[in-house]
C-alpha positions as CSV (number, residue, x, y, z in Angstrom):
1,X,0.0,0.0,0.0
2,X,1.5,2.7,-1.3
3,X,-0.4,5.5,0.8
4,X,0.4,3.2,3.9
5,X,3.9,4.4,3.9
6,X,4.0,7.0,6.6
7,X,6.5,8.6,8.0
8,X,5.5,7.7,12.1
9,X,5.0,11.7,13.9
10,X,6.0,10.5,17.2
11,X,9.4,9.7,16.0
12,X,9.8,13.1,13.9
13,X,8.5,14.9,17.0
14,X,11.0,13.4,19.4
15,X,13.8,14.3,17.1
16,X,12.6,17.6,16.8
17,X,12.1,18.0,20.7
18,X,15.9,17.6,20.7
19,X,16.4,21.0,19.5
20,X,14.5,23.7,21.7
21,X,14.4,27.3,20.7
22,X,14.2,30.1,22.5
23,X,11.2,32.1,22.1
24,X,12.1,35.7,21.1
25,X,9.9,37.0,18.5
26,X,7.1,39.3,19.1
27,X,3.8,40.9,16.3
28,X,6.3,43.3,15.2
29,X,9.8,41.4,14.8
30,X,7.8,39.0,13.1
31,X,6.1,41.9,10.8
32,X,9.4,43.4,9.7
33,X,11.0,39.6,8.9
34,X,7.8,38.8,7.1
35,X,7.9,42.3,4.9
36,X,11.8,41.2,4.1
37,X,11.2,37.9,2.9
38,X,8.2,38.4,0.8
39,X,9.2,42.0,-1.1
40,X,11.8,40.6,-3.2
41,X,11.7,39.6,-7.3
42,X,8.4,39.6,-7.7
43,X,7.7,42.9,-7.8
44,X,10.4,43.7,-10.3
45,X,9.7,41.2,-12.0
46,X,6.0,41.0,-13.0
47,X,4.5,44.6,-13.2
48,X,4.8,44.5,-17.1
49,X,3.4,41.1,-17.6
50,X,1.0,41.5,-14.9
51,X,-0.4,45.0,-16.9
52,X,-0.8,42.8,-19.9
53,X,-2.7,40.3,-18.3
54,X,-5.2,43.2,-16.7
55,X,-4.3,46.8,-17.1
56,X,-5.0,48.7,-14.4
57,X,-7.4,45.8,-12.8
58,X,-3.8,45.0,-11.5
59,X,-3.9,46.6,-8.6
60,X,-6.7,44.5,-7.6
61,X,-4.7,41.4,-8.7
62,X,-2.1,42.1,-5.8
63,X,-5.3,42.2,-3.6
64,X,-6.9,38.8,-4.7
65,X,-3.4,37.0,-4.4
66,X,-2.5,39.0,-1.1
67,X,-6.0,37.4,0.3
68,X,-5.3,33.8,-0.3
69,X,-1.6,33.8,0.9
70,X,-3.4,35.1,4.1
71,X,-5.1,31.9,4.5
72,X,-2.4,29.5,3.2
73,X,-0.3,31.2,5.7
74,X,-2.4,30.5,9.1
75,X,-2.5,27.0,8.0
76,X,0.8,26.4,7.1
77,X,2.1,28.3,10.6
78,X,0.3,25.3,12.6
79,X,2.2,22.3,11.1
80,X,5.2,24.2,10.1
81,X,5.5,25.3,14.4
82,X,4.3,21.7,15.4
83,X,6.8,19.2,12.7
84,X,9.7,21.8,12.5
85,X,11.9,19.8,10.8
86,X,13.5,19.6,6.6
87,X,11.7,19.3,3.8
88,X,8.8,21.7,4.3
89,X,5.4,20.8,2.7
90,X,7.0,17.6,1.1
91,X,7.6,16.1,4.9
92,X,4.5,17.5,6.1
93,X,2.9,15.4,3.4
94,X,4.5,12.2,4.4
95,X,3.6,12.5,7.6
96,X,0.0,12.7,7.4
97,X,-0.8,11.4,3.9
98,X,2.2,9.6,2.7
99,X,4.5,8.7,0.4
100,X,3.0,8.8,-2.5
101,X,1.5,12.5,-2.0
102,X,4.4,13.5,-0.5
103,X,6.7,12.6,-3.6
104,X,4.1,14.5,-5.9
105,X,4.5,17.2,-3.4
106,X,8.3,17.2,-3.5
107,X,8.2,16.9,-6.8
108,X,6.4,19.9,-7.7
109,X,8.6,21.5,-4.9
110,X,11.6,21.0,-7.4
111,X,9.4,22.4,-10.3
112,X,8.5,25.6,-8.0
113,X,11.9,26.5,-7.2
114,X,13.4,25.6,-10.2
115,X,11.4,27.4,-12.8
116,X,11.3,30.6,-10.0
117,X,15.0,31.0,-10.2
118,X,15.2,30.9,-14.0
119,X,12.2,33.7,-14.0
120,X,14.2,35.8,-11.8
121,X,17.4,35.5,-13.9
122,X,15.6,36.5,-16.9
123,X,14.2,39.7,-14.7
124,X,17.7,40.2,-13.8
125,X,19.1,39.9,-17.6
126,X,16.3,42.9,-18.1
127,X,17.9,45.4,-15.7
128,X,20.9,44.3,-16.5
129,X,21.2,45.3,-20.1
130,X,18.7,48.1,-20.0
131,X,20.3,49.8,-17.2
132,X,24.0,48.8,-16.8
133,X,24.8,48.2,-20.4
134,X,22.5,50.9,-22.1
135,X,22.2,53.2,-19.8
136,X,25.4,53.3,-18.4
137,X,27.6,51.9,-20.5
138,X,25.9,52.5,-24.3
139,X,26.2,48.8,-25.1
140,X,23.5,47.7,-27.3
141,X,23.2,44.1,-26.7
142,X,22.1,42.3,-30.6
143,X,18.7,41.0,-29.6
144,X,19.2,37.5,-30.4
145,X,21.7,37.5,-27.5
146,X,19.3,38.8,-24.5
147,X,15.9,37.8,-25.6
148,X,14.4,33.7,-25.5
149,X,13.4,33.1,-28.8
150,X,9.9,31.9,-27.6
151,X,9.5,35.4,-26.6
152,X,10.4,36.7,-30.1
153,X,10.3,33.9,-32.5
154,X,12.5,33.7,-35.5
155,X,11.7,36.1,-37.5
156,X,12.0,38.8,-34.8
157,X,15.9,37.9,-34.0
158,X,15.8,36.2,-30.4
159,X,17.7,33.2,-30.1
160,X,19.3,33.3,-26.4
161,X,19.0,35.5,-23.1
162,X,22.6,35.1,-22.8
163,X,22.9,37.5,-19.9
164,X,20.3,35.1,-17.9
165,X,22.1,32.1,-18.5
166,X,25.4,33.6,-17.4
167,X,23.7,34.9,-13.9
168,X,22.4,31.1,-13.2
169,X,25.5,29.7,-13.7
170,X,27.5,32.1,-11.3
171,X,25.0,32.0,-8.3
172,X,25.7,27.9,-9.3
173,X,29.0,28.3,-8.4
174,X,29.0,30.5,-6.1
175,X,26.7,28.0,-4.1
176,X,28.7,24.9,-5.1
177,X,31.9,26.2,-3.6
178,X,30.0,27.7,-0.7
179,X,31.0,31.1,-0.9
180,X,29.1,33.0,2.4
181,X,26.4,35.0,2.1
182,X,25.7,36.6,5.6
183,X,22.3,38.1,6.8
184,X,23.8,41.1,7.2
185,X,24.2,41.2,3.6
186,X,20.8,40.1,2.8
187,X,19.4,42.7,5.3
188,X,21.4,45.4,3.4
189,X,19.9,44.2,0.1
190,X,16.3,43.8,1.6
191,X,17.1,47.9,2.5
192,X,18.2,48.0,-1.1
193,X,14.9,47.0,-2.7
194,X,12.8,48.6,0.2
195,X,14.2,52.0,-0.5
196,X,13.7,51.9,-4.1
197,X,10.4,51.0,-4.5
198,X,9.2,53.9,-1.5
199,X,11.4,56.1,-4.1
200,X,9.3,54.5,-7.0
201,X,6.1,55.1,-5.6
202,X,6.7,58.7,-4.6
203,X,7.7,59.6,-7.7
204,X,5.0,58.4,-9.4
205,X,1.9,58.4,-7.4
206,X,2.2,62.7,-8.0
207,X,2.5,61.7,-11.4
208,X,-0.6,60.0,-12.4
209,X,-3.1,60.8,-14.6
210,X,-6.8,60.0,-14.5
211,X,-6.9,59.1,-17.9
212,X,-4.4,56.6,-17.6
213,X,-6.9,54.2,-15.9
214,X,-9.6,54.0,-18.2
215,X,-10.5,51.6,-19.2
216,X,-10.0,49.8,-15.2
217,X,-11.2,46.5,-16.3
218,X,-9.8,46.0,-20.2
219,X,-10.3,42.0,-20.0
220,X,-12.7,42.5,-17.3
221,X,-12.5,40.1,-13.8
222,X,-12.8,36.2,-15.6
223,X,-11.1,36.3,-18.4
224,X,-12.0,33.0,-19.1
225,X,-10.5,29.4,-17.0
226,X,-7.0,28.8,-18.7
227,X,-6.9,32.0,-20.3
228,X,-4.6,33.8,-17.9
229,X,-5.8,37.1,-18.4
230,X,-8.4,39.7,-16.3
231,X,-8.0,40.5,-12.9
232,X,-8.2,36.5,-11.2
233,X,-5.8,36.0,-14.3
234,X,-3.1,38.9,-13.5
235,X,-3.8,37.4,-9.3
236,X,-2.7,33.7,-10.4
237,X,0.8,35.4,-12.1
238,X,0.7,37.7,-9.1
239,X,1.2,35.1,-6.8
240,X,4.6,34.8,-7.3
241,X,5.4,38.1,-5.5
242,X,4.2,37.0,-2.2
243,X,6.4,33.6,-2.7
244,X,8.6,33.8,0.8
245,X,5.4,34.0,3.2
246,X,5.6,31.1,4.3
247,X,8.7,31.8,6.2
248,X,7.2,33.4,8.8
249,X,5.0,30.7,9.4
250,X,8.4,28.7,10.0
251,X,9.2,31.1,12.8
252,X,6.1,29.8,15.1
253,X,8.5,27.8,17.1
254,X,10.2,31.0,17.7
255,X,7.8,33.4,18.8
256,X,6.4,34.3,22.1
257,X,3.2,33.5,23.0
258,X,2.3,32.1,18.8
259,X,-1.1,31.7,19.1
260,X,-1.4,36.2,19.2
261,X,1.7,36.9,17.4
262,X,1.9,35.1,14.4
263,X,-1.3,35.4,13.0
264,X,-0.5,39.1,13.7
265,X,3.2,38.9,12.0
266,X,1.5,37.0,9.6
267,X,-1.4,39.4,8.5
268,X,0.0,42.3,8.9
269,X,3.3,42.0,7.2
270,X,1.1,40.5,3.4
271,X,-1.2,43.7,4.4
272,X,1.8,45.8,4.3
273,X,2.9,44.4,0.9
274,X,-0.2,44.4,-0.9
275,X,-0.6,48.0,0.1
276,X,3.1,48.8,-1.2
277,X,2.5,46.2,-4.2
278,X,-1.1,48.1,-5.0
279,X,0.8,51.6,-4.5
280,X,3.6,50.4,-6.6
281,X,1.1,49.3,-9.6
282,X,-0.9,52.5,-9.6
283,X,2.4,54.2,-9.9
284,X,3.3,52.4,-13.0
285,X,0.0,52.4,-14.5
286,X,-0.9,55.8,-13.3
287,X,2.4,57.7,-14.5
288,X,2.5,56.4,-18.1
289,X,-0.6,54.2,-19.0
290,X,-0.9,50.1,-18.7
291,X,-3.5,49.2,-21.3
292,X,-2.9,45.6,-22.1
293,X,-2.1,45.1,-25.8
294,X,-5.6,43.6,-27.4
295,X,-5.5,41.0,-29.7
296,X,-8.0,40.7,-32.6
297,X,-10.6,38.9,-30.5
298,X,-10.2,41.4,-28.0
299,X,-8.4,39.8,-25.5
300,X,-4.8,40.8,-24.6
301,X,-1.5,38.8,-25.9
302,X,-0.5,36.0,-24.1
303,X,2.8,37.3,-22.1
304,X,5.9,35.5,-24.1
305,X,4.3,35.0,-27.0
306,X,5.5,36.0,-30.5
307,X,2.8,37.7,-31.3
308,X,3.0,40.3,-28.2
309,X,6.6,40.7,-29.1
310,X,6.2,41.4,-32.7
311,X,3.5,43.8,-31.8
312,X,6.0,45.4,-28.6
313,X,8.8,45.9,-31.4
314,X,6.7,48.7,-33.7
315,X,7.4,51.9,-32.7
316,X,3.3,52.8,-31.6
317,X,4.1,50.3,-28.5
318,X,8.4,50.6,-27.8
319,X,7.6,52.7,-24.7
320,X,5.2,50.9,-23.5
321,X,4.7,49.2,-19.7
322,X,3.5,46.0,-20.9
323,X,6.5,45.8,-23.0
324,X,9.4,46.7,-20.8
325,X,12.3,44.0,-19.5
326,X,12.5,46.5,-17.1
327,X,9.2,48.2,-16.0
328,X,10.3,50.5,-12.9
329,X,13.1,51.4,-14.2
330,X,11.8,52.3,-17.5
331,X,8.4,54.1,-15.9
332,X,10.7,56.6,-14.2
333,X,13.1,57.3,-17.5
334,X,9.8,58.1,-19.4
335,X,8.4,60.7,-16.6
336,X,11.7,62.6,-16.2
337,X,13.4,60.9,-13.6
338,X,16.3,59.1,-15.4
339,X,18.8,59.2,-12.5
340,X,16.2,57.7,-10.6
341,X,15.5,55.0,-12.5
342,X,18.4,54.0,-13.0
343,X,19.4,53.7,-9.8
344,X,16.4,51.4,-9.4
345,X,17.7,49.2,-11.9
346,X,21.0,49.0,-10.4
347,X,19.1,48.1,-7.3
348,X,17.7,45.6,-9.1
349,X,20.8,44.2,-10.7
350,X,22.5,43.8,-7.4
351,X,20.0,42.3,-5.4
352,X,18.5,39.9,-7.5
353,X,21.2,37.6,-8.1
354,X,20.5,36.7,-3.8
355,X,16.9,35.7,-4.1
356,X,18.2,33.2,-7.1
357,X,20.6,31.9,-4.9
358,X,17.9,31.7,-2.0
359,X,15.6,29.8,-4.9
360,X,18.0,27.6,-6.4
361,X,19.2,26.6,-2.3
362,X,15.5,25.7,-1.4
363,X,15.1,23.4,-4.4
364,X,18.7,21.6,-3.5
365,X,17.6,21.6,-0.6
366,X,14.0,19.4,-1.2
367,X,16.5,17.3,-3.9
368,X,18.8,16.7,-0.7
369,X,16.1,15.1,1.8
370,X,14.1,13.1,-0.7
371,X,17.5,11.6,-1.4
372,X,18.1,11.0,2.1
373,X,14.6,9.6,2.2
374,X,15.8,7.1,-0.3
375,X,13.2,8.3,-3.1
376,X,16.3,9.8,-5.4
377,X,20.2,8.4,-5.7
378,X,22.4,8.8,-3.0
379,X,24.4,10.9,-5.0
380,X,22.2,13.4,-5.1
381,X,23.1,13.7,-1.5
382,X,26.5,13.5,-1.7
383,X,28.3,16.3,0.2
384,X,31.3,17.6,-1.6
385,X,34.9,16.8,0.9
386,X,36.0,19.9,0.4
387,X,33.2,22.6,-0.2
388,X,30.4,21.0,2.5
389,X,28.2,21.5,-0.3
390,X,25.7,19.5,-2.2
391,X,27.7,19.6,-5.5
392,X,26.0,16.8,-7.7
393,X,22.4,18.2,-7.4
394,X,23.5,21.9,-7.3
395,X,25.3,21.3,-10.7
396,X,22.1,19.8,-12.3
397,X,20.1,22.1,-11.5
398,X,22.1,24.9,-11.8
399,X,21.8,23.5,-15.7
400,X,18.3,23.0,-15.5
401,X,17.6,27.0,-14.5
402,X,20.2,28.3,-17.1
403,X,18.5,26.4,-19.8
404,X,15.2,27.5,-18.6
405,X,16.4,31.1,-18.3
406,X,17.6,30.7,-22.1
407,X,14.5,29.8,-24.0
408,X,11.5,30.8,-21.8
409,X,10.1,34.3,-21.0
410,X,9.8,35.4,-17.7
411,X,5.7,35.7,-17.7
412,X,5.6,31.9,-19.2
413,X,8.2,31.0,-16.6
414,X,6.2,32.5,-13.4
415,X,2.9,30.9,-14.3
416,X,4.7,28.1,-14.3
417,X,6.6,28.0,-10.7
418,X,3.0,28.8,-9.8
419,X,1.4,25.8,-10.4
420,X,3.7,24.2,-8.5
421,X,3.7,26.2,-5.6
422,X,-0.4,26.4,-5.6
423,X,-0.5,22.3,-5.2
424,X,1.9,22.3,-2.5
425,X,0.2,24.6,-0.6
426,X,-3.1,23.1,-1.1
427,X,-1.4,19.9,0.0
428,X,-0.5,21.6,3.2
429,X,-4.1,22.8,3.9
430,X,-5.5,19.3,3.9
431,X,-3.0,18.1,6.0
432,X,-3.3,20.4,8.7
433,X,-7.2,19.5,8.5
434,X,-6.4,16.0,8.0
435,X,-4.1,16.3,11.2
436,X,-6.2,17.9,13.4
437,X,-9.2,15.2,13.1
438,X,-7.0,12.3,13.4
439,X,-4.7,13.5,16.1
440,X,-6.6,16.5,18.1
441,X,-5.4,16.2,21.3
442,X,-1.5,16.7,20.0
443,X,0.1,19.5,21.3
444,X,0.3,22.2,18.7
445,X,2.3,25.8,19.8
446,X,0.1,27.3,17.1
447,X,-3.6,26.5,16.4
448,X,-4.6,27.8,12.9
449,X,-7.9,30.0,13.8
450,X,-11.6,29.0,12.2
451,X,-10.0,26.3,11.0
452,X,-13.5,24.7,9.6
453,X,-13.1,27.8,7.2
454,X,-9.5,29.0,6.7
455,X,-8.6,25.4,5.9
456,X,-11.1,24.9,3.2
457,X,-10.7,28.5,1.9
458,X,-7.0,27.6,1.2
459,X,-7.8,24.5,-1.1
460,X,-10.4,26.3,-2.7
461,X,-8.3,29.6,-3.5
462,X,-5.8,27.5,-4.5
463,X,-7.8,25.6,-7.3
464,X,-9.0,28.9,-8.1
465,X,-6.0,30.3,-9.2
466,X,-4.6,27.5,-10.5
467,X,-7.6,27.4,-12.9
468,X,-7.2,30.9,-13.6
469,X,-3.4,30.2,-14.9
470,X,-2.9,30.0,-18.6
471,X,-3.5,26.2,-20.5
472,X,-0.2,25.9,-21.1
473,X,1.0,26.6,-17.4
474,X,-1.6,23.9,-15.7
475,X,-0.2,21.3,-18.5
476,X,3.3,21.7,-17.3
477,X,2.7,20.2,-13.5
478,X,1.0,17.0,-14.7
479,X,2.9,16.6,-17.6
480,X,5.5,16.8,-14.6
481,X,4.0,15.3,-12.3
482,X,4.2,12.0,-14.9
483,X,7.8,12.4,-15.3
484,X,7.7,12.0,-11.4
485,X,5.9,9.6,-11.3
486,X,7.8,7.3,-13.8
487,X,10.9,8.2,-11.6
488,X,9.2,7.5,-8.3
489,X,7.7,3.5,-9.4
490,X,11.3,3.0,-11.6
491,X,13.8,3.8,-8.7
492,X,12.2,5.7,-5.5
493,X,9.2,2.9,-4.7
494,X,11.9,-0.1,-4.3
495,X,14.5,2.3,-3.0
496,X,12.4,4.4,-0.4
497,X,14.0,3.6,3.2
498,X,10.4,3.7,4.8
499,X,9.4,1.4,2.4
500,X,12.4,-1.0,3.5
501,X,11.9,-0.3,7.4
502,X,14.2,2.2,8.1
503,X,13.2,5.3,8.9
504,X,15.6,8.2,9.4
505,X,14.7,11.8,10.4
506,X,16.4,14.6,9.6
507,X,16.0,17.8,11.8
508,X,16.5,21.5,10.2
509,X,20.1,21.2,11.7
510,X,21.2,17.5,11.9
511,X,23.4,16.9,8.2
512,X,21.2,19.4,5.9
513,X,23.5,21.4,4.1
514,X,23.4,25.1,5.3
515,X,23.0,28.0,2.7
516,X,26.3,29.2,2.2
């Protein structure tokens, strides 16, 4: 029985009862963490597809997405504070639902964090040669070396986002031979990117113009399941910019009295960044107009495809938001503020490059346990002699990304991640529900509130913006997911350790590489 195999609780609790934490964190610590780790790519990276998708309607796309990471979050801060051990939502699978889930669930993990990083890299390649080449510089870069050539096509030039691939295979690198990348550092980029965009919005919000935001609704609120356009459209790309939540939710274990305080971190820190992300779109869209670019049938371009770009390289649309690599930046060069923006994108260009490396060190790290659980070779967790690091799987897919980041356009790339990170969170949901019926006298630091509704509110929102991502973004995950599955029956079904008797926990600190 394949959903039989469980990973037993009792034995994951006891191993995580060896490590007690002190509990430090109050509403606002938590607040100001959760505000760092969720404002990070997103937000440079998906104003310009996100206008396509919706126009103006947008703003109320950061509002729809902000909502159901609200939810997702209060569930996932009960089991995340209660099994605080590796392998996030994949080991919270296999301990209430099993192996089989759980693999599907690591599985789309890998997908999440690997198609992410490849999106941000492309971002990055935007800023890059838009503001430090162009701008600075007054290198040109020929188009078929910094555009995929799905976003183009043939006849438009792109062949390669050269600059992209280069990025992913540095951060590779630099995470193979485990060069350190101190908190202090990423608090000092987190500043970075905070600045800017408070710069960004006051700069712009003075400038808008009514005008600019009529039409409000140009593909309306549906536009249409697997479509990925309107508002619930724009909301399931949106998502991406809140990816990071969850990592408050990991700090319940923390936190004094959790029960108060992290639904309060929790809320009030995605309240804070919808309101910035809302402020930051109006901006945009207020300063120099965000009409989507219709098609014939009246519904906007797909984002990444070749008929968007051929349409983005006429001269009616070059200055357009929707068709920017580099949207803040490129709003404030067009209202007067060149300096400004450029500064922006040099934000941009330096802090970027640390949320791939955060991305591409989460998916190593979901590749690390499953090995460990047996479900993947043992050289995938093979720990370099020399480095400490986790060489083998950080090399493939190190590969993977910089291929990804060479052919695919970011907008195409986000939906993607999406999918799998909506099904893992889903997965989550119904395990904290599943949990809390089978086992309801187990001690839990953090209860998730309402639970009867926040639970099924999470699955639901979920499907719904799954749904609401394009056709060719919900193919990916099953089409994935069968891959996954041929690997799990062909090697990690005879291999698993569970599935022989031996069962081997793994706390957050006990042999799990550490991010260099």
């Amino acid at each position: 029985m394949i959903f039989g195999r469980i990973k037993p609780l009792d034995q994951i609790l006891a191993a995580a009862e060896q490590k007690s934490l002190h509990r430090t964190l109050g509403w606002f610590q938590l607040t100001l963490f959760g505000i760092g780790c969720v404002i990070g790519a997103g937000i440079f990276v998906l104003t310009a597809a996100g206008a396509q998708k919706a126009g103006p309607g947008l703003i109320l796309a950061f509002a729809v997405a902000g909502a159901i990471c609200v939810v997702a979050a209060l569930c996932y801060a009960e089991i995340a504070a209660m099994v605080p051990v590796a392998g996030s939502a994949y080991t919270y699978t296999y301990t209430v639902m099993g192996e089989f889930l759980a693999w599907t669930v690591g599985w789309a993990l890998v997908l999440e964090y690997a198609v992410a990083a490849s999106a941000v890299a492309v971002s990055w390649s935007g800023y890059f040669t838009g503001t430090i080449l162009e701008q600075y510089l007054g290198i040109d870069l020929p188009p078929f070396l910094k555009t995929a050539p799905l976003a183009l096509g043939g006849s438009e030039g792109g062949f390669i986002n050269l600059p992209a691939v280069v990025i992913s295979l540095i951060v590779t690198g630099l995470l193979m031979v485990g060069t350190s990348e101190s908190a202090r550092v990423n608090a000092v980029l987190v500043t970075i990117k905070l600045v800017a965009l408070t710069a960004f919005i006051a700069l712009t919000i003075p400038a808008s113009q009514s005008a600019h935001f009529s039409p409000f609704l140009p593909a309306g609120v549906f536009g249409g399941l697997g479509s990925g356009v309107g508002v619930v459209g724009a909301a399931a790309t949106m998502f991406f910019a809140y990816v990071g939540f969850d990592a408050v939710s990991t700090a319940a274990e923390e936190t004094k009295n959790p029960q108060r305080n992290v639904p309060i971190g929790l809320i009030a820190s995605l309240l804070i960044c919808t309101v910035f992300y809302m402020l930051v779109a109006a901006g945009a869209v207020g300063a120099i107009g965000g009409q989507p670019i219709m098609g014939a049938n009246g519904v906007p371009l797909t984002t990444g495809s070749v008929e968007l770009a051929r349409q983005c390289a006429m001269p009616a649309y070059a200055d357009a938001l929707v068709c920017s690599n580099e949207a803040l930046a490129h709003v404030l060069r067009e209202i007067g503020f060149g300096a400004v923006g450029n500064m922006l994108g040099t934000a941009a260009f330096i802090a970027l490059p640390s949320v791939i490396l955060v991305l591409l060190f989460g998916q190593t790290r979901i590749f690390f346990v499953m090995s460990r659980d047996g479900l993947l070779p043992d050289a995938l967790s093979r720990v370099h002699h020399k480095w400490k690091t986790p060489h083998v799987v950080t090399a493939i897919t190190g590969g993977a990304v910089a291929f990804a980041a060479a052919f695919l356009p970011v907008g195409q790339l986000v939906d993607i991640a999406n999918a799998g990170t909506l099904y893992a969170f889903m997965m989550v949901a119904i395990a904290v529900m599943l949990l809390r019926r089978r086992d309801p006298h187990r001690k839990r630091s953090f209860r998730t509130p309402a639970l009867w509704f926040v639970g099924p509110a999470t699955v639901i929102g979920c499907i719904f913006l799954f749904v609401n991502l394009p056709y060719e973004a919900m193919l990916v995950l099953p089409i994935w997911g069968a891959i996954g599955l041929v690997i799990y029956y062909a090697y990690g079904y005879r291999k698993s350790h569970l599935g022989r008797g031996v069962v081997e926990v793994v706390t957050l600190e006990e042999d799990t590489p550490e991010l260099p």
